[in-house]
C-alpha positions as protocol buffer text, in pm:
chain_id: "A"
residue {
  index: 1
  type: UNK
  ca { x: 8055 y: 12076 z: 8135 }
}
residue {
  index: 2
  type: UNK
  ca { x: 8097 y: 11691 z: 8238 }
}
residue {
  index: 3
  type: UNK
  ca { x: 7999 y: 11457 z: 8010 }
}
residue {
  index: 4
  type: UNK
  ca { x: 7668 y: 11359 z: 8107 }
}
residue {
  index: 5
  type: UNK
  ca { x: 7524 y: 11704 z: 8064 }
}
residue {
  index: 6
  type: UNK
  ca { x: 7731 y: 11687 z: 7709 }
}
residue {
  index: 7
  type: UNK
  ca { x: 7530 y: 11353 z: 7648 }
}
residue {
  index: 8
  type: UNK
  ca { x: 7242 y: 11517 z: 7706 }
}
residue {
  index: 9
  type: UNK
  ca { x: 7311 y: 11819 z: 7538 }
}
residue {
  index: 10
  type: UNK
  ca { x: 7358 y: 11610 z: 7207 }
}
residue {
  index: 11
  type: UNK
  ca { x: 7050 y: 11376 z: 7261 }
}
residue {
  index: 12
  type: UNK
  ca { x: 6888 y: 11677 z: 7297 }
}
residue {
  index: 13
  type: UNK
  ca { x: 7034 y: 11869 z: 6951 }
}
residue {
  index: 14
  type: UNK
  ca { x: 6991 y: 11552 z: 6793 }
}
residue {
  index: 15
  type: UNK
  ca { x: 6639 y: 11505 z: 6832 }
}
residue {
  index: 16
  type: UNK
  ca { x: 6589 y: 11847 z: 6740 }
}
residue {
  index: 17
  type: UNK
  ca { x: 6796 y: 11807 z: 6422 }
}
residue {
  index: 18
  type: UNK
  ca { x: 6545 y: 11554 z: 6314 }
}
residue {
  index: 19
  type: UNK
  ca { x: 6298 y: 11829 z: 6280 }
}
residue {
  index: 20
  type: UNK
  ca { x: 6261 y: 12021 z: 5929 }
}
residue {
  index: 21
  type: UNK
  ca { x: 6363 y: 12399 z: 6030 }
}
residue {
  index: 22
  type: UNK
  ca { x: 6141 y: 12534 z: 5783 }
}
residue {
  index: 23
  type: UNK
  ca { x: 5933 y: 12366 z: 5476 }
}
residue {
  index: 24
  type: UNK
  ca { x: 6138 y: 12504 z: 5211 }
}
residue {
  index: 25
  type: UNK
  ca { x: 6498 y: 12609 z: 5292 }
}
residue {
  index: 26
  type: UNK
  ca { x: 6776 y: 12730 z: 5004 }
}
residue {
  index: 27
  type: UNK
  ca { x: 7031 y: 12516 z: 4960 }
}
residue {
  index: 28
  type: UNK
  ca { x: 7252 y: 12665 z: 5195 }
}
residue {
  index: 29
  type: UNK
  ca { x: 7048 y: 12600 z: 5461 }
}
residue {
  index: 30
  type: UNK
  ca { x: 6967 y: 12295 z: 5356 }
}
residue {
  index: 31
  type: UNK
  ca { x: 7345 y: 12219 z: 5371 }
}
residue {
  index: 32
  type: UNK
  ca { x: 7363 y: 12400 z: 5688 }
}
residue {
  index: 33
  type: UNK
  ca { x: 7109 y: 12198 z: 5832 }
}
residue {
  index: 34
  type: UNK
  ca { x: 7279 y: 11830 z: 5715 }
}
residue {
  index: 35
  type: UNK
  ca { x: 7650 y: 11900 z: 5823 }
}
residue {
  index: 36
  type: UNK
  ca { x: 7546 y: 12011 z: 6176 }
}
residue {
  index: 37
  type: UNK
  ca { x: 7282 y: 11680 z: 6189 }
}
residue {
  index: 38
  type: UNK
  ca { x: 7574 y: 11506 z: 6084 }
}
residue {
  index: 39
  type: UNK
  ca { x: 7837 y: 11651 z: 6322 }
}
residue {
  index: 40
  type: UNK
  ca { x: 7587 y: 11619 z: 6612 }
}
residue {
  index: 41
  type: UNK
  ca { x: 7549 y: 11201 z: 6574 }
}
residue {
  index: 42
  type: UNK
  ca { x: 7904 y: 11198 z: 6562 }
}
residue {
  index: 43
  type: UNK
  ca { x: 7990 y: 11338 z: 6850 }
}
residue {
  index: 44
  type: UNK
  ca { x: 7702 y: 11212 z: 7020 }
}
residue {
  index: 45
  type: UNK
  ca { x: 7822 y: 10840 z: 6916 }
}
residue {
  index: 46
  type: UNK
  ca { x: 8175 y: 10971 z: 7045 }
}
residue {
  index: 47
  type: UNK
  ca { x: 8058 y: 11025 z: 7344 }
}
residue {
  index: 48
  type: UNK
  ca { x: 7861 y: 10744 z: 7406 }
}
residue {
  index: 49
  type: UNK
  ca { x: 8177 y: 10534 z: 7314 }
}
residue {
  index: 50
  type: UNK
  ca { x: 8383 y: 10716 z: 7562 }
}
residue {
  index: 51
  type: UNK
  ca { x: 8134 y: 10680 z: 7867 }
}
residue {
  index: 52
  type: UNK
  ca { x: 8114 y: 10295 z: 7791 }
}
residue {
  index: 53
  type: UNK
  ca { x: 7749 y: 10307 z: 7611 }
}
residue {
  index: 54
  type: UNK
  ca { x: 7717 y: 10068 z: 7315 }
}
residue {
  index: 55
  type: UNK
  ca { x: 7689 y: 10185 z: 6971 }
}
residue {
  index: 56
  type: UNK
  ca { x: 7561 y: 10038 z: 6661 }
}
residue {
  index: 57
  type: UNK
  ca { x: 7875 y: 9942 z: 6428 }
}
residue {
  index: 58
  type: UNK
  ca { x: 7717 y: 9857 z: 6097 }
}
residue {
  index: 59
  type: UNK
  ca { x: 7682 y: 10195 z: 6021 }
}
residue {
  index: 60
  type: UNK
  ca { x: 7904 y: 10461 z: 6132 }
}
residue {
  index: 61
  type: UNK
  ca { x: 7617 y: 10730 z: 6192 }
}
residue {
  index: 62
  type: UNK
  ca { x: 7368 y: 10500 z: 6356 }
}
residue {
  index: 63
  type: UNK
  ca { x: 7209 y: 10595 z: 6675 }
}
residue {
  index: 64
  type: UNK
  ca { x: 6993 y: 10278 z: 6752 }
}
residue {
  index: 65
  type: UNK
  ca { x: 7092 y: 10096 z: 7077 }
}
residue {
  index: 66
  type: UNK
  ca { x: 7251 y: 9771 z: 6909 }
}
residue {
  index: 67
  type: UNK
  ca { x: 7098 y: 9407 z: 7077 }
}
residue {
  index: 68
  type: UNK
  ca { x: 7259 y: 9201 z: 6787 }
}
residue {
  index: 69
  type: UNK
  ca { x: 7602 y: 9085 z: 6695 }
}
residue {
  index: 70
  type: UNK
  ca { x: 7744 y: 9123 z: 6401 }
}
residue {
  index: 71
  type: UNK
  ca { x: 7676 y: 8853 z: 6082 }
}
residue {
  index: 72
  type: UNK
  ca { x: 8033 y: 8704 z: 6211 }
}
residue {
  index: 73
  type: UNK
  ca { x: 7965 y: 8750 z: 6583 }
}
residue {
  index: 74
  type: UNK
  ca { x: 8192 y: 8971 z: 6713 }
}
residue {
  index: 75
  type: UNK
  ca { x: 8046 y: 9295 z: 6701 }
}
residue {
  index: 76
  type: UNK
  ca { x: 7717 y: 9503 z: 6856 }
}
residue {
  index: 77
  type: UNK
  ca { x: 7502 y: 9619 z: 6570 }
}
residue {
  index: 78
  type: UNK
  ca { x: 7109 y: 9690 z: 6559 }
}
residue {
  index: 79
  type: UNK
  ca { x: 6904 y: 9491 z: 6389 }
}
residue {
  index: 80
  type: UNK
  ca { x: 6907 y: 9696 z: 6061 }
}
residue {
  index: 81
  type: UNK
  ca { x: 7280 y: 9637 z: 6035 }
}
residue {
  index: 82
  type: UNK
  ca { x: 7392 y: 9333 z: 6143 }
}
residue {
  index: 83
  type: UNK
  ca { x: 7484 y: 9262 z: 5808 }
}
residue {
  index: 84
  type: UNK
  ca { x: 7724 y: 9539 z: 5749 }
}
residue {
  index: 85
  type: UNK
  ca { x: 7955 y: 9575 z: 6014 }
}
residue {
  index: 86
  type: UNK
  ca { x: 8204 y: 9856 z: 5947 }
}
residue {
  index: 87
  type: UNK
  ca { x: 8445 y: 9715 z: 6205 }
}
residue {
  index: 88
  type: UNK
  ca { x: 8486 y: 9360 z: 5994 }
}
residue {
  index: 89
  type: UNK
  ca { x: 8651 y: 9299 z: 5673 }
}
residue {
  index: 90
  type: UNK
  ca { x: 8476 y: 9299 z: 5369 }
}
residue {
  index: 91
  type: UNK
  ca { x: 8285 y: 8973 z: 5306 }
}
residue {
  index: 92
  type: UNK
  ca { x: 8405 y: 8797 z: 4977 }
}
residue {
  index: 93
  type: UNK
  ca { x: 8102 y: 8616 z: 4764 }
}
């Protein structure tokens, strides 16, 4: 499988992930459900990182196209995280 049919493969589980599987699952499936959502965005973001596509780094499970920099300007982030870039050291107040 090359890697664009993996990209779309996970766009595709991911987006599908997002939708509730039933309207009251145990807690298994529940878990079930979270740890594959979970697993999917990373390897999505893997992947994206590998073929060269930007990825958000103010959180480490975001999936938004980042336009920003990071708060210090060295970073790509979305606009909900510009402020907490993973990739930076902690800020001191």
């Amino acid at each position: 499988m090359s890697t664009h049919e993996q990209l779309e493969y996970y766009e595709s589980a991911v987006r599908s992930d997002n939708v509730l599987v039933g309207e009251n699952p145990g807690p298994a499936e529940h878990v079930a459900e979270l740890t594959g959502l979970w697993e999917h965005r990373a390897i999505l973001r893997q992947l994206r990182l590998q073929e060269g596509i930007p990825i958000c780094n103010g959180n480490g499970h975001c999936l938004e196209r980042p336009t920003l920099l990071c708060l210090n300007g060295e970073h790509d982030t979305c606009p909900n995280h510009t402020d907490s870039c993973f990739l930076c050291p902690p800020r001191t107040h």
